[in-house]
C-alpha positions in Angstrom: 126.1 260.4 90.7 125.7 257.1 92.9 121.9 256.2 93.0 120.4 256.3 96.4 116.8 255.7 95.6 113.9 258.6 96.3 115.2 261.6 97.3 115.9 265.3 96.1 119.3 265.4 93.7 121.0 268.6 93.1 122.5 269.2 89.9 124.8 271.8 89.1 126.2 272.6 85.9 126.8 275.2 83.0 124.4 276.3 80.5 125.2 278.9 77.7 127.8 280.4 80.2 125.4 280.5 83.2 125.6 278.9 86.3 122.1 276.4 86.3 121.6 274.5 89.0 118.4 271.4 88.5 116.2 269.6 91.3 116.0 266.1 90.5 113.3 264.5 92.4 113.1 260.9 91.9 110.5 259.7 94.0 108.9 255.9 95.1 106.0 253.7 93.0 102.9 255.1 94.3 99.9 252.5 93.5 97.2 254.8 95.1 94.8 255.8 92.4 94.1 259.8 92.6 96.5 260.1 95.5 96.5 263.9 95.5 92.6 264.4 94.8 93.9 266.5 91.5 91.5 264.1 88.9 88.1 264.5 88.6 87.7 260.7 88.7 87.2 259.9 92.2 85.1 257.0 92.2 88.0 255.0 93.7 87.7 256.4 97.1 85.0 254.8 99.3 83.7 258.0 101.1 81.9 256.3 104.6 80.1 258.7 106.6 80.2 256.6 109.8 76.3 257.1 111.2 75.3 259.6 108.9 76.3 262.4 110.9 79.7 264.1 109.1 77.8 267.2 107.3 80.6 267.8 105.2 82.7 265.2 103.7 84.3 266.3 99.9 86.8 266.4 97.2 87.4 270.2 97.5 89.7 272.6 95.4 91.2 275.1 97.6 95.0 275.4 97.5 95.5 277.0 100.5 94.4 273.6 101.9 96.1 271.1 100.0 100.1 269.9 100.8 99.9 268.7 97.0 98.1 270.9 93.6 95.0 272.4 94.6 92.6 269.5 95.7 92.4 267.9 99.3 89.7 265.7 101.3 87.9 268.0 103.6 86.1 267.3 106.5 83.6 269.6 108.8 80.6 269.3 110.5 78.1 271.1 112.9 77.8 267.7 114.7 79.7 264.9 115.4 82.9 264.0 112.7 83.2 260.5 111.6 83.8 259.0 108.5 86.8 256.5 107.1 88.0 257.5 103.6 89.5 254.4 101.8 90.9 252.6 98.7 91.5 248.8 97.9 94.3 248.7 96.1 94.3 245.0 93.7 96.7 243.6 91.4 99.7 244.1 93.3 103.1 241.6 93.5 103.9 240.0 96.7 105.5 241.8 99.4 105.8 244.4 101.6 104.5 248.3 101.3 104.6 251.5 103.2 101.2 253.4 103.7 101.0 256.7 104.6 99.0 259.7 104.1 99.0 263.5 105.3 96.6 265.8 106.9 96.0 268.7 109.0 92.6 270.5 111.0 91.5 271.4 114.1 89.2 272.1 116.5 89.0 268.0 117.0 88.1 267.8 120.3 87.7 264.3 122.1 89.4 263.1 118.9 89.9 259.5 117.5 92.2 259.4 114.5 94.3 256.6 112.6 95.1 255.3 109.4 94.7 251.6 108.7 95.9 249.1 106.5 94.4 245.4 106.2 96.2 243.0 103.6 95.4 239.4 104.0 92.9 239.3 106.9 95.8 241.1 109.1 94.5 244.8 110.1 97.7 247.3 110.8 96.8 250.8 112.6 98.5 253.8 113.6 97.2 256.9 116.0 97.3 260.2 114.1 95.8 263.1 115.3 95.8 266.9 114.2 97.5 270.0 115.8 96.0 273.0 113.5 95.9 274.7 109.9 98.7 274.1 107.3 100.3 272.4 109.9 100.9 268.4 108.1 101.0 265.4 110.0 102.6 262.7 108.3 101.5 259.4 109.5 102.6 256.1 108.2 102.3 252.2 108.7 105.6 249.9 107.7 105.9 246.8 106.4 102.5 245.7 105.5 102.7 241.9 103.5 100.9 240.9 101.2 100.3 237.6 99.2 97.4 238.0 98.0 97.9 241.2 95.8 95.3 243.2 97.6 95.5 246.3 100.4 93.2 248.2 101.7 94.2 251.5 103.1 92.2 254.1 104.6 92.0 256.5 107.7 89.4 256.9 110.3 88.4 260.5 111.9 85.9 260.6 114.7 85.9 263.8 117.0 83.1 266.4 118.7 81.1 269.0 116.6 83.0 271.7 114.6 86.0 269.4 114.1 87.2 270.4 110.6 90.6 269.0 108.3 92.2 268.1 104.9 93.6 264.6 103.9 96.0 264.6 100.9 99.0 262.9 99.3 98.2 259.3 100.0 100.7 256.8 99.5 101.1 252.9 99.3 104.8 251.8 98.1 106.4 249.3 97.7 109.4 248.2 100.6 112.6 248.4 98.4 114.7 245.2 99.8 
């Protein structure tokens, strides 16, 4: 098998006389601490609850609302939404790095969403937005540089009352030249 970086590999072969087929996931460097939500730890994520105003904003453990395990970010209020959830992400070699996270919601009406990247005093953004339950949006941001060693990544939600959502899988790798 030729290697073509992160992907799903099927293998098939025989095992005891039976047909066995195995799912070989190889997937990218992720430097995102708790990227799924699934550790208890989660004092890496810089919760900001723009204005006070978001009344629920938390690390919650319902599976039917994660894409990953059993723990998302959820969001919901009876006022206003907005809040950024981020991460500064140090120590990291020179280069480039895809960002990206997923999410899902409704009910966000007059909505502003994107997720953000700033790396060297250069801010990256890209428009998101959500279009309903267990339905994932998959934005990302390409390409961000660094010299420095330091990212910060992080999305911003701002929509009318009842506006409710998830935010898992978040990931920073690195750009494979």
């Amino acid at each position: 098998m030729q290697s073509c970086g992160a992907n799903d590999y099927t293998v098939n072969g025989i095992a005891d006389g039976m047909p066995v087929k195995c799912v070989v996931s190889m997937v990218e460097p992720n430097y995102i601490d708790n990227y799924s939500f699934e550790g208890k730890d989660y004092s890496m994520w810089n919760v900001i609850n723009v204005n006070d105003v978001t009344t629920e904003l938390d690390f919650q453990e319902k599976s039917t609302d994660a894409k990953t395990g059993s723990f998302s970010f959820h969001f919901y209020s009876e006022n206003k939404v907005d809040f950024k959830l981020e991460q500064t992400v140090t120590n990291l070699k020179p280069g480039a790095y895809n960002f990206s996270l997923s999410l899902q919601g409704g009910d966000c009406a007059n909505d502003t969403m994107y997720i953000y990247a700033i790396a060297d005093g250069k801010e990256y953004t890209q428009e998101t937005g959500v279009v309903g339950w267990a339905n994932w949006q998959s934005p990302s941001i390409k390409d961000i540089t660094t010299e420095s060693g330091e990212i910060t990544v992080g999305i911003a939600i701002s929509c009318d009352p009842k506006g409710w959502g998830t935010i898992d899988d978040v990931l920073l790798n690195p750009v494979e030249k």
